[in-house]
N, C-alpha and C positions, 0 to 999 in steps of 0.2 A: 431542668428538663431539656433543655436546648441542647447543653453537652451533652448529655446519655444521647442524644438523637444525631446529633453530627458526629461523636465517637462510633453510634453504630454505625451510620452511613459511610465513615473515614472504614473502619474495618470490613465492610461489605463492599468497597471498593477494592480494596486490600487481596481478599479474594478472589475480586474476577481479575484481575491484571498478572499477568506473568512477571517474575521476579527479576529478569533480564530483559525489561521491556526497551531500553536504551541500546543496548546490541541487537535486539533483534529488528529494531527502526533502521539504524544503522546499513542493516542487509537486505532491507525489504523491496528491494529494486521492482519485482512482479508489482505489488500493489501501487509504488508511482507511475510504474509505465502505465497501469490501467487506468489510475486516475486521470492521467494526462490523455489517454486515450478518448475516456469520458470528454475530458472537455473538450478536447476539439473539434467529437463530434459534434457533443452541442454549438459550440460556436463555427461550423460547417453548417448548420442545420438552421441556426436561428438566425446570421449576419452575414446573408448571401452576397456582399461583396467582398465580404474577408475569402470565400472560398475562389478568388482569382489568385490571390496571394499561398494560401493553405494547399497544397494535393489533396484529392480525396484515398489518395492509398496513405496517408498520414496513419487513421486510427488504424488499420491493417499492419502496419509498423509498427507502430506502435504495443499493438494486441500480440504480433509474432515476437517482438523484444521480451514482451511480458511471459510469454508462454517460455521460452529459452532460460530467462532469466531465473524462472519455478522450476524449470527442470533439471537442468545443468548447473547453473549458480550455487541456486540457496541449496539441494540436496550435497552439495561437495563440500557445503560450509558446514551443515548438522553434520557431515560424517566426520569432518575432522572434530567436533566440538563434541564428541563423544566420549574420547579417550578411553578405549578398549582395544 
């Protein structure tokens, strides 16, 4: 009963994950810069002597890196990865 239950959960995982999931990690520069973004607003917001050391135009950098990064970057990379 165990295997039929972890084979279906192994296959239902199977499904939700994209086939190229290691190349597409690889390019995903937008979602670090955001992550990084994330954190250091929290850590501006929650360890108010770190923010002598940190800028607050940090996440703003950060946020524009990530915007550029989605729009210029990763669209130049699916176009070449087309092959048409």
């Amino acid at each position: 009963m165990l295997r039929t239950l972890f084979s279906g959960a192994r296959d239902a995982v199977a499904r939700v994950l994209i086939p190229d999931a290691g190349f597409t990690w690889k390019r995903a520069w937008s979602l670090r810069l955001i992550e990084l973004a994330a954190v250091s607003d929290i850590i501006l917001n929650v360890v108010p002597v770190v923010s002598d050391w940190l800028p607050w135009w940090l996440t703003l950098l950060l946020l524009g890196g990530a915007y550029v990064a989605r729009l210029l970057i990763q669209n130049k990379d699916a176009d070449n990865g087309q092959g048409s």
